[in-house]
Phi, psi and omega in degrees: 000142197277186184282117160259116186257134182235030172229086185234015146292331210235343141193116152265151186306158240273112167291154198294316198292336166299325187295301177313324179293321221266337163289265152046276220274005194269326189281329149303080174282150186099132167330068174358311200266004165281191205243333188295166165296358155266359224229287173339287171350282174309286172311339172261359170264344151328293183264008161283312176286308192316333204275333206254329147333294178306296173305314171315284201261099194291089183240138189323182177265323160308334193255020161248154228205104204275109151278192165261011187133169176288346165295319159329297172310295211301301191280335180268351191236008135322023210225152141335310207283325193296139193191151154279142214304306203310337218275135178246356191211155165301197176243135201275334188212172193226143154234127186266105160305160202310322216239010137341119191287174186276350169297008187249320167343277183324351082132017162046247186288335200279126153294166198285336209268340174291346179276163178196145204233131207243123191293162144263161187269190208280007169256034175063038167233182177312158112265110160305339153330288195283000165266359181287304188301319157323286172345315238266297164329326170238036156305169190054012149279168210242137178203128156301125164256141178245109183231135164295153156276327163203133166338113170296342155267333182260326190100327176356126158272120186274187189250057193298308174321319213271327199273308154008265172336294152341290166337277213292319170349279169283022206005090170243172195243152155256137182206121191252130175272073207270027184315305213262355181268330197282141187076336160269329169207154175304107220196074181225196200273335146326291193292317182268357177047002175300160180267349182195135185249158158219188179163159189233143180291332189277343139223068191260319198097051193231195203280122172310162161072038199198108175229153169232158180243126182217141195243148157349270173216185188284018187253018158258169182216111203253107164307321171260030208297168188301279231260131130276123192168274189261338181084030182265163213058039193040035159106012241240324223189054169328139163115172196285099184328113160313138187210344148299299170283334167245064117289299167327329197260323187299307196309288151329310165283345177294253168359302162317301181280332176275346111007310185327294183293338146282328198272344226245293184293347165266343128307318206270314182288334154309313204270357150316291162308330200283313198277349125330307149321264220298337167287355192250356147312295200235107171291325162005293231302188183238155184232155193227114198080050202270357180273316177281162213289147175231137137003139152311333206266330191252152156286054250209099198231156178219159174230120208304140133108332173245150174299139149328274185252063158250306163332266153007328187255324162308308167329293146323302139325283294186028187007059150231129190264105138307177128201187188235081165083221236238132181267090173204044206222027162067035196081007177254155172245140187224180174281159156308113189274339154324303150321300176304316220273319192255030181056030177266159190289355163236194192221016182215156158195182199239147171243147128219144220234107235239190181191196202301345197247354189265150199230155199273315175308345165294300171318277173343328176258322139344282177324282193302351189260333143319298180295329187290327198273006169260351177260332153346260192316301185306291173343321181288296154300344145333288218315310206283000000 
């Protein structure tokens, strides 16, 4: 039986069109930052991705800024030092919603004692409530919110605008980890009012190891960059440009955002169905943030009485890709801190997550590879 894939939250597969720029740009000799005319080449497939990376989101072509990924990003727009020429002072605190992936939780450059965890409510969004009583807590400090645009486990739409609006208030920085969103939902610095977006090719359907960090406009700054050296991403980020993987990655976001407006209902109706499939296994079961606006694409589910990943593994046998909350724990499955954040009663669920490549026989084949492994496993605890 071939392989069925549902984790296209944790990286989806390689698009024919990524693949092709990346061959392409593989083809290419020369150094972006050389002056020769193969160092030209190079540097205009450099900026041909840049430009088109900025239009997906409408961000100057200047204000994008090529990682090694969104932990990367995530670590560069993290910092005390980000600041505007008016700024006489750093920025004194970071406040983190609850349901944060951890590369943002972990809070990079800010000490811990400088950090602050803003909850969410029990259907998974933000309470703007409790970020006003943050705000409120620091006035006269200068402060950063690090808010997702949608939950990497639930599929969740936080309300980044509305929290924006808050901040900007308080003349505070926005920083949106917009990974699960670009390409999937209309997601530029308009609809989110964030001052700095980031986001990854891979999960786009572009090439791993390839991110952009992108600012608003020129009035932010990184006092500190991570990287030193040469002075390239305009002094923002040192070292020699992936100029392959972020072709690959331009491609990808290209293909993606023009796609959307089809592609977001014809997801919406996949991850409908799958969630039929699994009620009509387990009527039980619980979905977890299906009351609040979700993703087209994710799932997040538990069935009372069998484990997340005893499932999850059972499955997998039986060649359908899962996942268990959020893949970035180095292949461990732990509990949800997602989950905790919105009081639900279990700590573990199965996501699942679909993309450019899912198919309705895929979903079909889910169903039937459920059923077999949830009357398995009851059986067994009957037995037992």
């Amino acid at each position: 039986m071939a392989r069925v894939y549902l984790d296209h939250n944790a990286t989806s597969p390689l698009r024919p069109q990524a693949r092709a720029a990346m061959l392409d740009a593989l083809e290419t000799l020369g150094n972006p930052s050389s002056v020769h005319a193969e160092g030209r080449a190079a540097k205009t497939l450099l900026e041909n991705a840049r430009a088109a990376v900025a239009r997906a989101i409408g961000a100057p072509r200047r204000g994008v800024v090529f990682t090694s990924g969104a932990t990367e990003a995530a670590s560069l727009a993290l910092s005390p030092g980000l600041r505007r020429e008016s700024d006489a002072a750093p920025i004194d605190a970071l406040l983190v919603a609850a349901g944060e992936h951890f590369c943002v939780s972990q809070g990079h450059r800010f000490p811990h004692e400088a950090m602050e965890t803003v909850p969410l409510t029990r259907d998974g969004t933000l309470s703007l409530g409790s970020l006003e009583a943050a705000l409120a807590r620091r006035s006269g400090q200068r402060v950063m919110l690090a808010l997702q645009a949608v939950n990497n486990e639930t599929g969740v739409i936080q309300p980044v605008a509305e929290a924006a609006a808050l901040v900007h208030a308080a003349h505070g920085v926005v920083v949106c980890d917009a990974v699960q969103a670009v390409g999937r939902l209309e997601t530029t610095f308009a609809t989110t009012d964030a001052d700095i977006l980031f986001f990854s090719s891979h999960k786009l359907g572009g090439p791993m190891g390839v991110g952009a960090l992108a600012f608003r406009d020129d009035g932010l700054h990184l006092e500190t960059p991570m990287l030193r050296g040469g002075g390239q991403e305009f002094g923002r980020r040192a070292g020699t440009e992936n100029v392959a993987g972020i072709a690959g990655f331009a491609a990808a976001v290209t293909a993606a955002t023009a796609d959307m407006a089809a592609e977001g209902p014809r997801l919406a109706d996949l991850r409908d169905a799958l969630e039929r499939q699994v009620l009509k296994v387990a009527p039980d079961a619980r979905f977890y943030g299906a009351r609040a606006p979700r993703a087209p694409n994710a799932s997040a589910f538990a069935i009372p009485g069998l484990a997340a990943r005893t499932l999850l593994m059972a499955i997998d046998l039986e060649n359908v890709a899962l996942s268990a909350g959020s893949a970035c724990s180095s292949g461990k499955m732990t509990e949800s801190h997602v989950l905790a954040a919105m009081g639900a009663a279990e700590r573990e669920a199965l996501r699942a997550s679909l993309g450019w490549s899912s198919t309705r026989e895929d979903v079909e084949q889910f169903g039937k590879v459920l059923a077999r492994v949830v009357d398995r496993m009851r059986s067994r605890h009957s037995a037992a």
